[in-house]
C-alpha positions as CSV (number, residue, x, y, z in Angstrom):
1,X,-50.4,41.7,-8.2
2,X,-46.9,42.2,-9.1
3,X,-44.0,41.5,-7.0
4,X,-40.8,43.2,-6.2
5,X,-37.6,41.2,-7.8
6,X,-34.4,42.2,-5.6
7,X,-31.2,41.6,-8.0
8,X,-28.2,39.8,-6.0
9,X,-24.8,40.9,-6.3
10,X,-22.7,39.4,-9.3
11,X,-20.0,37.6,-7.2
12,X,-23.0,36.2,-5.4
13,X,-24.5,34.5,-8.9
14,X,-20.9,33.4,-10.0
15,X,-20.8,31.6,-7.0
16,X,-24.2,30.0,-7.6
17,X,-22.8,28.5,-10.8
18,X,-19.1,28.1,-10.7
19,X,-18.4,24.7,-9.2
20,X,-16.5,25.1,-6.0
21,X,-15.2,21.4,-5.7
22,X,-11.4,20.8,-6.9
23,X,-12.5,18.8,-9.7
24,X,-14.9,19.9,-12.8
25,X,-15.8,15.9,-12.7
26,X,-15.0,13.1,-10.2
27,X,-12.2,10.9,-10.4
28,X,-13.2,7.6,-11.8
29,X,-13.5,5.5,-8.1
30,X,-13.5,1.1,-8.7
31,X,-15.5,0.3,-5.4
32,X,-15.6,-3.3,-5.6
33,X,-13.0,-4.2,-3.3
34,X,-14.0,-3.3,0.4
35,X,-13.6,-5.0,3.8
36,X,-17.4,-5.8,3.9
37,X,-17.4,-6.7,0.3
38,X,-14.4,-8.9,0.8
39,X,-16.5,-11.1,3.8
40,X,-19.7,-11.0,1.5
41,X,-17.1,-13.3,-1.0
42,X,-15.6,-15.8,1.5
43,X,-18.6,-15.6,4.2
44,X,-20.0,-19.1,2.6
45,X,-17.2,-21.0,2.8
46,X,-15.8,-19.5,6.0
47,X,-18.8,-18.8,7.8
48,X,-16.4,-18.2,10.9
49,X,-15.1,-15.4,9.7
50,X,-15.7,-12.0,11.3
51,X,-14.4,-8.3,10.6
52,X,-11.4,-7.0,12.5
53,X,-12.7,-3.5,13.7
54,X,-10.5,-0.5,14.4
55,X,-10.2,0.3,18.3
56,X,-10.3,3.4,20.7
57,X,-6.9,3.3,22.9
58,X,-5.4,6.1,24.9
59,X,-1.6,5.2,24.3
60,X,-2.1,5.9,20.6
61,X,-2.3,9.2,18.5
62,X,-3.8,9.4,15.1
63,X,-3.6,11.9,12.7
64,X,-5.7,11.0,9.7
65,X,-5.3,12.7,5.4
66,X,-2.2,14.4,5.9
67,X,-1.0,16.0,2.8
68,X,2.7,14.0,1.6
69,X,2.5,15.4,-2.7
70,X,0.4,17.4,-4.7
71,X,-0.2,15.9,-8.2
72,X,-1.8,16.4,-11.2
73,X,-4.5,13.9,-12.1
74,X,-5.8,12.2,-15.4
75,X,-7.9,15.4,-16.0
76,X,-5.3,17.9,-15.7
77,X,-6.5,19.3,-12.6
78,X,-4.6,19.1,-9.1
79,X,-5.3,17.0,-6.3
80,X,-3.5,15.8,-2.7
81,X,-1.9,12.4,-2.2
82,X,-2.6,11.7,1.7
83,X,-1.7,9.0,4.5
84,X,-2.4,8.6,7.8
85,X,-0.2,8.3,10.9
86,X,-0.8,6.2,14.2
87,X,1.7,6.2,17.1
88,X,2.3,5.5,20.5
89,X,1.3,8.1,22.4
90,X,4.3,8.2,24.6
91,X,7.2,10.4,23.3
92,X,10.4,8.7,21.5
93,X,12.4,7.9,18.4
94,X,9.8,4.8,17.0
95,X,10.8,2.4,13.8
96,X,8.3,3.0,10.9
97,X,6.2,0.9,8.7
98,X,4.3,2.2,5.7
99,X,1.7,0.2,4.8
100,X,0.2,-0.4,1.5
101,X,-3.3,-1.4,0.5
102,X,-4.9,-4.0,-2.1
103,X,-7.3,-4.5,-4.7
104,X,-5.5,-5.5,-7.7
105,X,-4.3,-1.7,-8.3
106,X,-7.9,0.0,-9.3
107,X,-9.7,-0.4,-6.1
108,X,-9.3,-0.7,-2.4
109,X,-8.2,2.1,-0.3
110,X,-5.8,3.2,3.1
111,X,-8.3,3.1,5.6
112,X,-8.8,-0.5,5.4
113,X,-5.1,-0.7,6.5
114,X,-6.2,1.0,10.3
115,X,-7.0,-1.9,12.2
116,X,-3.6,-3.3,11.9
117,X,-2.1,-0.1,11.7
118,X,-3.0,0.2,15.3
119,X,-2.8,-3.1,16.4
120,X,1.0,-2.8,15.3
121,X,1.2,0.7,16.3
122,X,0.5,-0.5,19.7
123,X,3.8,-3.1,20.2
124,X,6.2,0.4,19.5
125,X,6.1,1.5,15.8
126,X,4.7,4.5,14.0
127,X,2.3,2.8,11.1
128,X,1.6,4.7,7.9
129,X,-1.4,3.7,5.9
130,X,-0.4,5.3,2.0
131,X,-3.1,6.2,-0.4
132,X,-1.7,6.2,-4.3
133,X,-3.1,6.6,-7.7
134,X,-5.1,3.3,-8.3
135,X,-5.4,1.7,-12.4
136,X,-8.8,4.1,-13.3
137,X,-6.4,7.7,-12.6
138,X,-2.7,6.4,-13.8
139,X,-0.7,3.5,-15.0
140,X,2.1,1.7,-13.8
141,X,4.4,2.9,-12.6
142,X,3.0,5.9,-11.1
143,X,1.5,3.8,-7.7
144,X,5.5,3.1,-7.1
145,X,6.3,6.6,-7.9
146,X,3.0,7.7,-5.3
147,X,4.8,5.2,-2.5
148,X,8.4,6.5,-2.9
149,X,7.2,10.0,-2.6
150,X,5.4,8.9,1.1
151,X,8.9,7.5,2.1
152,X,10.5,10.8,1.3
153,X,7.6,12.8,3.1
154,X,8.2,10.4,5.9
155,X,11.2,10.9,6.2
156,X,11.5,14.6,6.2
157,X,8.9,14.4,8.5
158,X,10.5,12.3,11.0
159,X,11.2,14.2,13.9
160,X,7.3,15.8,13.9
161,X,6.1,12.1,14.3
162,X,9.0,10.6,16.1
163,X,10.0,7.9,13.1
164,X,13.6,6.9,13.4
165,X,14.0,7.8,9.9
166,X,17.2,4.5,10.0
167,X,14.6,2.0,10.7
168,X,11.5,2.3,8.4
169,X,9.9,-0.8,6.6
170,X,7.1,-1.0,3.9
171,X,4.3,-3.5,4.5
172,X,1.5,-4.7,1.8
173,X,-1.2,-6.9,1.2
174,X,-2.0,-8.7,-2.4
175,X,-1.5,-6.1,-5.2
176,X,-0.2,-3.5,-2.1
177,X,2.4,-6.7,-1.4
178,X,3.9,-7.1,-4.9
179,X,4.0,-3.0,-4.5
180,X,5.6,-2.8,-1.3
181,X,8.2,-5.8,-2.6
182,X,8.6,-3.5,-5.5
183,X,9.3,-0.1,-3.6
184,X,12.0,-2.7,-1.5
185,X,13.9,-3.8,-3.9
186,X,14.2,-1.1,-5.8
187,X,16.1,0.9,-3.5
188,X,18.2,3.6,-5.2
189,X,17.1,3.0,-8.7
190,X,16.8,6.6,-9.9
191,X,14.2,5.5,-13.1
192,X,11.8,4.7,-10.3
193,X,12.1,7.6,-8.0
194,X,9.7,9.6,-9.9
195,X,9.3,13.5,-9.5
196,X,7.0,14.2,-6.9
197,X,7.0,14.9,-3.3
198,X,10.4,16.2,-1.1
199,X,14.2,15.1,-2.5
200,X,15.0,12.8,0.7
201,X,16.4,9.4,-0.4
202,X,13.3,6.9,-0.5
203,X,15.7,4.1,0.8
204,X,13.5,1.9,3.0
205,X,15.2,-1.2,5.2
206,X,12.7,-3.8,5.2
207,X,9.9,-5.4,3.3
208,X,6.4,-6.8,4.5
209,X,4.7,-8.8,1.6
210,X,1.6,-10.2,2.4
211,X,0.0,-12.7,-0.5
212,X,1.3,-10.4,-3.0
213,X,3.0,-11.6,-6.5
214,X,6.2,-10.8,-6.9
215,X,6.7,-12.2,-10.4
216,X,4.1,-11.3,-12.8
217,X,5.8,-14.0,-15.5
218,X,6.1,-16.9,-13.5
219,X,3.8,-20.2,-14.2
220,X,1.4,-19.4,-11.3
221,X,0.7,-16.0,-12.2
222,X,1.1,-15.6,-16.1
223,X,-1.8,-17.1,-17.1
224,X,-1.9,-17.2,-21.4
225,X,-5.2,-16.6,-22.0
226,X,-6.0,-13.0,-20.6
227,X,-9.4,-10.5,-20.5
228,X,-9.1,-7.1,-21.6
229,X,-10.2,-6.0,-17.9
230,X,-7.6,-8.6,-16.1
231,X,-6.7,-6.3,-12.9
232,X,-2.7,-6.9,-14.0
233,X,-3.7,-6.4,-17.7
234,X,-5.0,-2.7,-16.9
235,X,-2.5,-1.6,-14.4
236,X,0.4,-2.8,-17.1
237,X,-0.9,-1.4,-19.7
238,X,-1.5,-4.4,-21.7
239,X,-1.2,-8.6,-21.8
240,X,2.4,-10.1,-21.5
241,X,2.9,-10.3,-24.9
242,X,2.0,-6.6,-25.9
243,X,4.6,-5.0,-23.2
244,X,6.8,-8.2,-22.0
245,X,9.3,-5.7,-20.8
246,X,6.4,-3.9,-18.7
247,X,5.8,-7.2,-16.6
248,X,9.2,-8.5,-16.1
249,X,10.1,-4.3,-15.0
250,X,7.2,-4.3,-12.5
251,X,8.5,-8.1,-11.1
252,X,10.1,-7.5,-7.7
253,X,12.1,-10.6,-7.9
254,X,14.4,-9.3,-11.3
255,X,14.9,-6.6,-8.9
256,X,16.6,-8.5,-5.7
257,X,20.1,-7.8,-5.3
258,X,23.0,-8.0,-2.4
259,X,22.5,-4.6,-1.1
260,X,18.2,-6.1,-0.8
261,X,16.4,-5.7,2.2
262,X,15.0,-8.4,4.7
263,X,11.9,-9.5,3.7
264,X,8.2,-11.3,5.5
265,X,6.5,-13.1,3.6
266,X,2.8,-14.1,5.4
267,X,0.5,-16.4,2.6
268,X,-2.2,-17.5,2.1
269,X,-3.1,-21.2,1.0
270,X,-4.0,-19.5,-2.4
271,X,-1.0,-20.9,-4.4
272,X,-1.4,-18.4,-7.5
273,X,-0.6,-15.6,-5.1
274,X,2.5,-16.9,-4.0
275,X,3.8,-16.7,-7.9
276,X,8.0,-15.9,-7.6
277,X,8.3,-15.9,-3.7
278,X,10.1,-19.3,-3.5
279,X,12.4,-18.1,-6.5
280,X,12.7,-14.7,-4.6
281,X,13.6,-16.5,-1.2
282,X,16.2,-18.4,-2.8
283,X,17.9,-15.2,-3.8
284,X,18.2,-13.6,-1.0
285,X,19.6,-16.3,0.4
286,X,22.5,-16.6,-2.1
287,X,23.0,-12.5,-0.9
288,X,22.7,-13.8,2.6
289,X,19.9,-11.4,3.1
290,X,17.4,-12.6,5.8
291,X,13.9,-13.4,4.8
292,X,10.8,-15.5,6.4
293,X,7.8,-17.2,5.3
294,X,4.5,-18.1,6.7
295,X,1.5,-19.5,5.2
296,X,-1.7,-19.1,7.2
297,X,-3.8,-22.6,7.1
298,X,-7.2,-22.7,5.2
299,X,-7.0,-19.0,4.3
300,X,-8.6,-17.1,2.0
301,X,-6.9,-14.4,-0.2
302,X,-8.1,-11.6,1.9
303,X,-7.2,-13.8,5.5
304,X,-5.4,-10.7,6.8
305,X,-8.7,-8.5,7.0
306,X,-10.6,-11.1,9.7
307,X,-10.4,-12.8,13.0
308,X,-9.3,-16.2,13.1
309,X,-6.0,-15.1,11.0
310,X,-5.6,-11.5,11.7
311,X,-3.6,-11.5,15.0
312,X,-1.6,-14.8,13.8
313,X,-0.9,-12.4,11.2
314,X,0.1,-9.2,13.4
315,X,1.8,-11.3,15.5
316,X,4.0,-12.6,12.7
317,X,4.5,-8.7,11.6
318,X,5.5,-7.5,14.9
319,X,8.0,-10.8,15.6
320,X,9.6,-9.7,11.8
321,X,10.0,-5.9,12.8
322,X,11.4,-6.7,16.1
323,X,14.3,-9.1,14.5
324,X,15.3,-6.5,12.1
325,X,14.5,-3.3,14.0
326,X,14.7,-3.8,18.1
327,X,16.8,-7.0,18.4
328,X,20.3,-5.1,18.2
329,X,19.0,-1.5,18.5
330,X,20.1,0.4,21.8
């Protein structure tokens, strides 16, 4: 018995073997750090703890992966930088607050930023959860150059979302922290601007650090004796003594200066990550540049991801924002 073979169309085979994903190969993706993985790690000593969900609320408007730069990645090939916006459903002219995700600058990702994105969205601001190239796709500083491009977008995108574009802070938790500290001081410094993205002015007016270094030489965080696969190590590009002028450039606290922004800083009880912040403090004072500090009791690293510490923690947030954003604002 012999059977009829029909031929398909050409286009039709092509399409059978040409890959139609944006990528020949995946990037690489670092997993470990995750909100459930984060609980697994501090469930034993903190059997308390429980996960901070995200909510469903009426007065609030999300709009999730919006498009703020095209790049190129480690492969050559193109891909989208995204971030999501929530904000009060009600129309108006809202401060902003970017906020910046951890995981020692290889893993971790924006979406773990929603529950307090709407919990803070909800006392009056438009909060901005940033995705940015993490260690395994691009070394520093290309996450700062990712961050400043967001402001920009942000800010040419103001009047869509209703940002006041004269009232936006940057908010971020452990290696997002010493990023977000980063992207504050740095204000205006053209070398750190990068290329992507619109040509707005990335000037942002205050600074949210939460457990994140922001001295990478100081005692408590510039340990001698360094792996190969050290989160900082990667991300730098190698230990203190092969680029010394890497870690000091990537220090928020060399960057502080009188024209500086106000700056929260909400810790942990994990002393290492608090490496430079009373230096940095002290600074700002001499500028006469506001700042405030509060340490969480009995707190993991990764406090700001659970109940008991994550309204204390919101609550500390919104009090900050509303000093430097609402309290004279008419």
């Amino acid at each position: 018995m012999y059977y009829k073979i029909k031929m398909l169309p050409l286009s039709i085979c092509l399409m059978l073997i040409v890959p139609t994903t944006t990528h020949a190969l995946p990037l690489p993706r670092d997993t470990t750090y995750t909100t459930y993985q984060a609980e697994l790690k501090i469930k034993k000593n903190y059997p308390q703890v429980q996960i901070v969900e995200r909510i469903k609320d009426m007065s609030l408007v999300e709009s999730t992966n919006l498009v703020y730069a095209t790049v190129t990645d480690s492969m050559n090939q193109k891909r989208d930088l995204h971030l999501d916006i929530f904000h009060p459903a009600k129309k108006g002219k809202y401060p902003a607050l970017l906020m910046i995700h951890g995981g020692g600058w290889r893993s971790g990702n924006k979406t773990m930023e929603a529950p307090m994105a709407q919990r803070v969205a909800l006392h009056g601001y438009v909060t901005i959860p940033v995705e940015y190239r993490l260690s395994t796709e691009a070394k520093y500083p290309i996450a700062l150059f990712d961050i400043k491009a967001a402001i920009r977008w942000v800010k040419a995108n103001a009047d869509k979302y209703g940002i006041d574009s004269t009232r936006i802070a940057i908010e971020g938790n452990s290696a997002g922290g010493q990023l977000a500290a980063l992207a504050g001081m740095t204000n205006n410094v053209s070398k750190f601007e990068g290329t992507i993205g619109t040509t707005t002015k990335s000037t942002i007016h205050a600074v949210i650090d939460i457990d994140g270094v922001v001295d990478f030489m100081a005692p408590g965080s510039l340990n001698l004796v360094r792996k190969p696969n050290s989160a900082d190590v990667d991300w730098l590009g190698g230990t203190f003594y092969d680029k010394p002028e890497i870690w000091k450039d990537a220090s928020p606290v060399f960057w502080v200066n009188e024209k500086s922004v106000p700056v929260l800083f909400v810790c942990s009880t994990q002393a290492r990550f608090h490496a430079g912040r009373d230096e940095m403090i002290d600074m700002l004072s001499q500028f006469k540049i506001y700042s405030e500090v509060h340490t969480i009791p009995d707190t993991p690293h990764t406090f700001w991801l659970f109940d008991p510490w994550f309204t204390p923690t919101v609550n500390y947030m919104v009090t900050f924002l509303d000093k430097v954003f609402k309290a004279n604002h008419k």
